[in-house]
C-alpha positions in Angstrom: 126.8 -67.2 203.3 129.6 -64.8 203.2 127.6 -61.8 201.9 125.1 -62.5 205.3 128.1 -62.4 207.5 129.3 -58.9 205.4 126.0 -57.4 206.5 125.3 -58.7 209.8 129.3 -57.0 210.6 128.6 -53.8 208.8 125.0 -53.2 210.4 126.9 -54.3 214.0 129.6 -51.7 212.8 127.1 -49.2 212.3 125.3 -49.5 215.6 129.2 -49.4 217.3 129.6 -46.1 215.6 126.4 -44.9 216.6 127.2 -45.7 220.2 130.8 -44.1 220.4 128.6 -40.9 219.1 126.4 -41.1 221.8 128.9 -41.5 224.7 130.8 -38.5 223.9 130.1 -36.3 227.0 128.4 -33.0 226.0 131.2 -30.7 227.3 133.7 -32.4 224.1 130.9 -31.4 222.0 130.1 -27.8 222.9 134.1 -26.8 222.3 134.2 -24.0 219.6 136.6 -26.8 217.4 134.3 -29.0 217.2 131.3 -27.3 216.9 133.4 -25.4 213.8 134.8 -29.0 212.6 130.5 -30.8 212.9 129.8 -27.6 210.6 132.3 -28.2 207.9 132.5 -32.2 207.7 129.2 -32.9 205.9 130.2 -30.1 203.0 133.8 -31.8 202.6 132.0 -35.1 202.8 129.6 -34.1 199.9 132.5 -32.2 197.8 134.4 -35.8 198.3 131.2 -37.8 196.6 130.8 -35.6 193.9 134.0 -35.0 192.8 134.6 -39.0 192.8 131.4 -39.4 191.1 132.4 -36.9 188.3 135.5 -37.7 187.9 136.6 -41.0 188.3 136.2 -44.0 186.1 137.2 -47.4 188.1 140.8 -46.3 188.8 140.8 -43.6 185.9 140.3 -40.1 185.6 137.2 -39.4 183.3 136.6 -35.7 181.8 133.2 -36.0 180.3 129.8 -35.2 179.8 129.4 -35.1 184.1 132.7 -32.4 184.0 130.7 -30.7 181.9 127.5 -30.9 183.6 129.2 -30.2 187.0 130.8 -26.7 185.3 127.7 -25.7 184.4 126.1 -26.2 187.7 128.7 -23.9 189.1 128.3 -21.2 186.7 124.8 -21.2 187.8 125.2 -21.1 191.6 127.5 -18.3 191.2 124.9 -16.8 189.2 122.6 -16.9 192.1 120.2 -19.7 190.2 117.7 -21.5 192.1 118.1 -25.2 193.3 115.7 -26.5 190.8 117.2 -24.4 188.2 120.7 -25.6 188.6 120.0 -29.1 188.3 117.7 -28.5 185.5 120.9 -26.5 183.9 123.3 -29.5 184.9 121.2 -32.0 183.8 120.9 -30.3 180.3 124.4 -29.9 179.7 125.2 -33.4 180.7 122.8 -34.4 178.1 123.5 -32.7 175.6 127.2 -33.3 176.0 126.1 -36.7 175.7 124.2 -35.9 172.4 127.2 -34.1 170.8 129.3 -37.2 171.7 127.7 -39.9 170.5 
């Protein structure tokens, strides 16, 4: 019963969330901060996620195969590489990271 109670609060949290957003008057919205601040967020937010999915392990810092695989991917967006390419690039190097290490 406790896991419905866990939902039913974090879908009514949602909805709360999605309401404060709502009743912020335009005028807060169209300042030059937080027009600059709505820009940034969701690239920090994404940088956030991947760096926690690459390295951390529980409570531990991992350097593995997805450090490697991340690396890689970065060489290839500096070097201009398309989308598709880079995740084909950082998928291969994971894997074969993988390969080499058993």
């Amino acid at each position: 019963m406790s896991t419905w109670v866990a939902i039913v609060a974090t879908c009514a949290g949602c909805y709360l969330v999605k309401l404060a957003g709502l009743l912020v008057p335009a005028g807060v919205l169209e300042r030059p901060l937080v027009r600059r601040l709505a820009g940034l967020l969701p690239v920090a937010l994404l940088a956030a996620l991947t760096a926690q999915q690459t390295f951390a392990d529980g409570h531990a810092l991992a350097l593995d195969a997805r450090a490697a695989g991340l690396a890689a991917a970065a060489v290839a967006l500096v070097l201009r590489a398309p989308f598709l390419l880079v995740v084909a690039v950082a998928v291969g190097v994971t894997a074969g990271v993988r390969a080499l290490g058993g």
